[in-house]
N, C-alpha and C positions, 0 to 999 in steps of 0.2 A: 438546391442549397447554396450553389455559388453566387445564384442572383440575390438571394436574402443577403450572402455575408456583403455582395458592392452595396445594395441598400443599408445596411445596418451602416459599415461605415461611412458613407455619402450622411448617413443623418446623424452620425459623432463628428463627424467634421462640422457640419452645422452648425450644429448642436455647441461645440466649443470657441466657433465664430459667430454665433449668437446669427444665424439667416435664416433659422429655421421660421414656415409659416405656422399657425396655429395647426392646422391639418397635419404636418408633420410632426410637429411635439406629441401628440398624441399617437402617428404610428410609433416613435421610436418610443413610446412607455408602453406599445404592444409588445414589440419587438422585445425590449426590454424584461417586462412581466414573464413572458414566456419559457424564460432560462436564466435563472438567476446566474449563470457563471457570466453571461452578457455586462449583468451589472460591474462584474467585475473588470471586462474589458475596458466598459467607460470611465470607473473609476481609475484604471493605469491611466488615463488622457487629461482626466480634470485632474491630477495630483501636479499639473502643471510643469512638472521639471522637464518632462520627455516632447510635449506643447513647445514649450519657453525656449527650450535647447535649439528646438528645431527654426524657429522663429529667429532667434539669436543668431544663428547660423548663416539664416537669409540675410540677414542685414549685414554680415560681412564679405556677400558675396558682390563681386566686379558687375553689377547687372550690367552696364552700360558696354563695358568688354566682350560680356556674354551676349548679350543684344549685337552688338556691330559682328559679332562672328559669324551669329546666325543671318543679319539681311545681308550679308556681302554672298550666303549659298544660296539665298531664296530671295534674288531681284528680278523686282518685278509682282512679288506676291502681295497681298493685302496686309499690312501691317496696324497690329493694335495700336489705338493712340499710346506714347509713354506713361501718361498719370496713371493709367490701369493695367499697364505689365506688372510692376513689381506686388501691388496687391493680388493679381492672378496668378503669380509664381509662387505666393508665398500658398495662398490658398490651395495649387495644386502639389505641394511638398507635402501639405497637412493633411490632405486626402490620399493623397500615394503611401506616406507611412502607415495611415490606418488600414488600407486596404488591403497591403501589404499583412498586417498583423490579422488582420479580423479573416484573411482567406488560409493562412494557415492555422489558425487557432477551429473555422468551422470544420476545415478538412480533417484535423486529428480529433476535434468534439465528436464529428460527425458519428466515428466507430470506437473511441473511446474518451468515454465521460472524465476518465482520472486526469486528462492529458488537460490543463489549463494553461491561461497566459499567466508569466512571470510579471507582475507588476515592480519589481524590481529592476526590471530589462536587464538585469544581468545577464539571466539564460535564456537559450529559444524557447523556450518554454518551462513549466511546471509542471509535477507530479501529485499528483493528493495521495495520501496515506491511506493502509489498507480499512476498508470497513468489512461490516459483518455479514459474510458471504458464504457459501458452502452450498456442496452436493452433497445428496444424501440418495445412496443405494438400497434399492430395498431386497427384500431376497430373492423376488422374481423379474428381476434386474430393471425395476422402474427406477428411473433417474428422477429427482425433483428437485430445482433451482431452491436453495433457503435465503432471505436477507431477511430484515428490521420486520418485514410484514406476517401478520398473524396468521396460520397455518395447522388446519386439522388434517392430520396424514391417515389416511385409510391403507389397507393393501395388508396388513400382518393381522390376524384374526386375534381377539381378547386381548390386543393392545391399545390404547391412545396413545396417540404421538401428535404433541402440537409442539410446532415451534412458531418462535414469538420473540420480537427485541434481541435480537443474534443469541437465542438458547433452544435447543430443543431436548424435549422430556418425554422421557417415555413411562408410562405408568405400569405396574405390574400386571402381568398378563395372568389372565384365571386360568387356562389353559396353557400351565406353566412346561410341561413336558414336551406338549409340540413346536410352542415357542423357542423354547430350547433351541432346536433345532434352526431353527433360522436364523440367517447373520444378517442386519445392516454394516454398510458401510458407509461414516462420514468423511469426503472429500473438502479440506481448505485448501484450495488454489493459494499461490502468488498473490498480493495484496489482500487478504483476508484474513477471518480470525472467528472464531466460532464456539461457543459452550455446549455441553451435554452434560445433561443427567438422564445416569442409567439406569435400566431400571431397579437395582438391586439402592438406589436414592445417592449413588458415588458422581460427585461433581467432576466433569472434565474439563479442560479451556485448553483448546488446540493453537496451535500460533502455524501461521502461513505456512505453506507448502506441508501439508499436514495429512495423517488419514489417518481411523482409528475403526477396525473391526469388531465390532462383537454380536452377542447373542442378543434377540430382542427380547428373553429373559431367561434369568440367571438358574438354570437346576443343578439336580446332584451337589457335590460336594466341593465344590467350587467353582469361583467367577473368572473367569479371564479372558480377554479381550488382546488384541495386536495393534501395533501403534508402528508408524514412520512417521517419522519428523520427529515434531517437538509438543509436550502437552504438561501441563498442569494438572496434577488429581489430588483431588480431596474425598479419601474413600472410604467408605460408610463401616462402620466397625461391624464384624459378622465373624464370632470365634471358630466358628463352625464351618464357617468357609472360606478361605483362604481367593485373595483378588493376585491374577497373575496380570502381568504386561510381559509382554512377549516382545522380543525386539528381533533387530537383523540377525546379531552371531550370541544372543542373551536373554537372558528373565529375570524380572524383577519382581519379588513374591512379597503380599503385605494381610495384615489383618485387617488393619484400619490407622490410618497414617496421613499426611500431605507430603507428597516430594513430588519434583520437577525430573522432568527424565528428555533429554535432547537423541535423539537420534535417528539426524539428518545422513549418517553414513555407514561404516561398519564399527567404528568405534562409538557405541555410548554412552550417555555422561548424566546418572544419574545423584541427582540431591535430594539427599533428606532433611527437612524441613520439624517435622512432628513426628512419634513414634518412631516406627524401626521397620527394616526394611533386607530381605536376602538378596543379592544381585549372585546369581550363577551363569554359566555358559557353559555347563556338561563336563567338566573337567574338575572346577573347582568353586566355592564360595566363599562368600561374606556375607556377614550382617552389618550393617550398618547402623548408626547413634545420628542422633538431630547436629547438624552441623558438619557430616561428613558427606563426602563425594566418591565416587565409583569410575572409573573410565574401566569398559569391560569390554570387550571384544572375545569373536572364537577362539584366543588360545590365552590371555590373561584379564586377570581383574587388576587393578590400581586400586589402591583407596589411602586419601589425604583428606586434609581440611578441606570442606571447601569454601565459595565467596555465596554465601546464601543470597544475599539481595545482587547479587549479580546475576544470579540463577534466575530468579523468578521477577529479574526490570522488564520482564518482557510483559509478564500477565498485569503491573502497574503503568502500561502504553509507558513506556520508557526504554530507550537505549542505554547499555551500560558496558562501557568497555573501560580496561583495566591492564595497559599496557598489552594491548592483544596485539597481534599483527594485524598488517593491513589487509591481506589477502581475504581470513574471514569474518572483518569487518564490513569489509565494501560487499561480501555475499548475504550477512544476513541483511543490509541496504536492500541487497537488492530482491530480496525475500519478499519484504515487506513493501517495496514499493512497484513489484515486477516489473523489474528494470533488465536490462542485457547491458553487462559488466563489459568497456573498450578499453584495455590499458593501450596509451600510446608508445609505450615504451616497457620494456622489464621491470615485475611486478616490484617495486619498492618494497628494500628490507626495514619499512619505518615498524612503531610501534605505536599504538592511539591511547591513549587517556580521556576518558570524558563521557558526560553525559546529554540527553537531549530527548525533548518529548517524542514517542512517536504517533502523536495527535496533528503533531504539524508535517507542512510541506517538503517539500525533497531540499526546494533549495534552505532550508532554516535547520536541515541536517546538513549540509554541506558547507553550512558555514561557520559550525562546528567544528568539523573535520580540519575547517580550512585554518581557525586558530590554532588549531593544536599540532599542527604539520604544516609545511612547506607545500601543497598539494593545490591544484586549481586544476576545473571540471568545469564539464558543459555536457549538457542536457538537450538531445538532439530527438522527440519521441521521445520514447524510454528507451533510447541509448544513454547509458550517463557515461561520459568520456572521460576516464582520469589520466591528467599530466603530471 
């Protein structure tokens, strides 16, 4: 891998000094073809400023100063004629910053894809946003990798389960009794994001660091299923059976309704969106009305208004914060882009406003952050360092 990344750049250097011969234009569109984030690296080189900068630079430098320092250590040795030092210095500064970049950009491609070059050179690198990724547990504990590609799961008897374009469905099992009995479990990792429907036809959309248990079909007298993290349901109306979520220290009980329910910790924060909704925790209850909010934990419930399109910017790929602090702002960041949070200093009592897709890069969320605060960061891996 290290000899491809000196090749790759030895033929962008080229490539941008226009030396290449016909034989080499044609490897580096192999090289090129091969991994389209490569295009990307060439493209940070042709945008000319980071080229031009470095070139610019040469031309203010003392060559003839630098020259007489170096033959007064080395007399006696063979010295270039002058008319071709200053174009072979320039030429080896253009190949040292690429190599320089193309050996670290192969080393972190090498074992993770998310990790690209910052074509902004702002930071040592970039991050890409989560896609549609997940594990999926079966009841006799087979694990199987889910992304974008199309998928007939076998292993639960009288059920189909395909997933397909980040959703997996499961169909109603004829052998609904012993079905019953058995649980999948869907796992969203860090930078991931994943839908279901279950079988009872209740839509799910999990959002990163995610898991959601249930039965791979619905009997008896109701549905219910267990959740950590954070998900989106839209649940099929069924008078007769009542659909539970089950959380860390709470339950949330519905007929058929859409509400958003976060609980990433022991406090959770459910929103109801449509219909109506019980939030308990064995002590006490509420019902809930469209446009209210829940914080429930093992010894109380809250219930206020709440910020409905705040609730659910996550399932429209959108960040949305609303004078939050900063602390779990830069965690759900770091949710979605599985990043490991560096504060250089005590964590800032700021607060954030603002919004931002999250369809884009780490750095086009950071530069968000960075309007709307005083704050600058650097992206070292997925370390993001906040100053």
């Amino acid at each position: 891998m290290k000899e491809e990344a000196f090749e790759l750049s030895a033929l962008i250097s080229g490539y941008l000094l226009c030396t290449l011969t016909t034989e080499e234009e044609e490897r580096l569109k192999l090289l090129l073809a091969a991994d389209e984030e490569r295009y990307k690296l060439l493209e940070a080189y042709r945008a000319a400023g980071p080229t031009a900068a470095r070139l610019a630079n040469m031309d203010s430098v003392n060559i003839d100063e630098a020259w007489r320092r170096v033959n007064n250590r080395f007399q006696g040795a063979k010295i270039v004629p002058r008319k071709n030092r200053y174009a072979w210095l320039k030429y080896a500064a253009i190949f040292v910053a690429i190599i320089g970049v193309s050996i670290f950009y192969f080393n972190l491609n090498k074992t993770d894809p998310g990790i690209v070059p910052d074509i902004t050179k702002t930071y040592r690198n970039d991050v890409l946003p989560a896609t549609q990724i997940a594990k999926l547990i079966l009841s006799d504990g087979t694990q199987i990798a889910l992304d974008k590609e199309k998928k007939v799961i076998g292993g639960e008897k009288g059920t189909t389960i395909v997933s397909n374009q980040g959703e997996i469905s499961y169909g109603q099992s004829a052998t609904n009794l012993l079905a019953a009995a058995n649980y999948n479990t869907l796992i969203v990792p860090k930078a991931g994001t994943y839908k279901i429907t279950l079988p009872d036809g209740s839509k799910v959309m999990l959002n990163a660091m995610s898991e959601l248990k249930f039965p791979v079909s619905f009997a008896g007298n109701e549905r219910s299923v267990s959740l950590k993290g954070e998900a989106y349901f839209e649940v099929a109306k069924d008078a007769a059976r009542p659909f539970k979520v089950k959380l860390n220290e709470s339950e949330v009980e519905v007929l058929g309704t859409h509400f958003n329910v976060s609980a990433y910790n022991q406090t959770a924060k459910t929103t109801l969106l449509e219909g109506s909704v019980k939030v308990s925790n064995g002590k006490s209850s509420h019902i809930l009305i469209p446009g209210k909010q829940a914080l429930s934990d093992q010894q109380n419930i809250a219930v206020a208004k709440g910020d409905v399109d705040k609730a659910v910017a996550w399932c429209k790929d959108d960040f949305y914060f609303s004078n939050d602090a900063l602390e779990p702002v830069m965690t759900e960041i770091s949710r979605w882009y599985d990043l490991k949070l560096v504060y250089k200093k005590k964590i800032p009592e700021i607060h954030i406003t603002g919004h931002v897709s999250r369809k884009v890069k780490l750095s086009e969320v950071l530069d968000m952050l960075k309007d709307v605060s005083n704050l600058s960061f650097g992206i070292e891996g997925r370390n993001l360092i906040i100053n």
